[in-house]
Residue, then its C-alpha position, 0 to 999 in steps of 0.5 A: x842220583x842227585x849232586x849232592x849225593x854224587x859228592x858224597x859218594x865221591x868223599x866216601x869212595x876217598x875214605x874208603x882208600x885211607x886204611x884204618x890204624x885203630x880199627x880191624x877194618x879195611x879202611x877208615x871208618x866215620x867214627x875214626x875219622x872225626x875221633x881224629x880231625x876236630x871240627x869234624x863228627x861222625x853225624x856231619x860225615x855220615x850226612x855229607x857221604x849221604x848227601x843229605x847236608x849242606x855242607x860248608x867250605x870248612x867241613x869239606x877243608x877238613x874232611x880232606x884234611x882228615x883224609x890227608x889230601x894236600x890240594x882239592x880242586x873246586x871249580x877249577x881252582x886249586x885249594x891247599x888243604x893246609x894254608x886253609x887249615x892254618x888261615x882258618x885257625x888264625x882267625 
């Protein structure tokens, strides 16, 4: 298994913990997620969870958010996931 594909599995392994609200499902779906969140889609999802794309310190920001997750911790620094949100949309 490579990296990226060990964060993927990560991401998919944290949605699969947020029940669905609008789908007969036992948890979020890809579709759900970015119908929900602007700035994410079902494609960039789906190529994160697979470890396929290069994703971006903003579309990681997001999918936490989406999966409303308050704090990430990267490289042993702590992020708030809604500072960035609001930081990010100043700009």
């Amino acid at each position: 298994m490579t990296e990226k594909e060990k964060i993927g599995n990560y991401l998919f392994k944290l949605r699969e913990k947020i029940p669905s609200k609008e789908y007969n499902k036992p948890h979020i779906s890809q579709q759900e997620l970015a119908d929900n969140h602007p700035g994410l889609t079902k494609f960039t999802i789906g190529s994160i969870e697979r470890g396929e794309g290069n994703t971006t310190l903003d579309k990681l920001i997001l999918f936490a958010q989406g999966l409303n997750l308050k704090k990430v911790n990267l490289f042993d620094m702590q992020i708030d996931v809604e500072k960035y949100i609001k930081e990010l949309k100043e700009k």
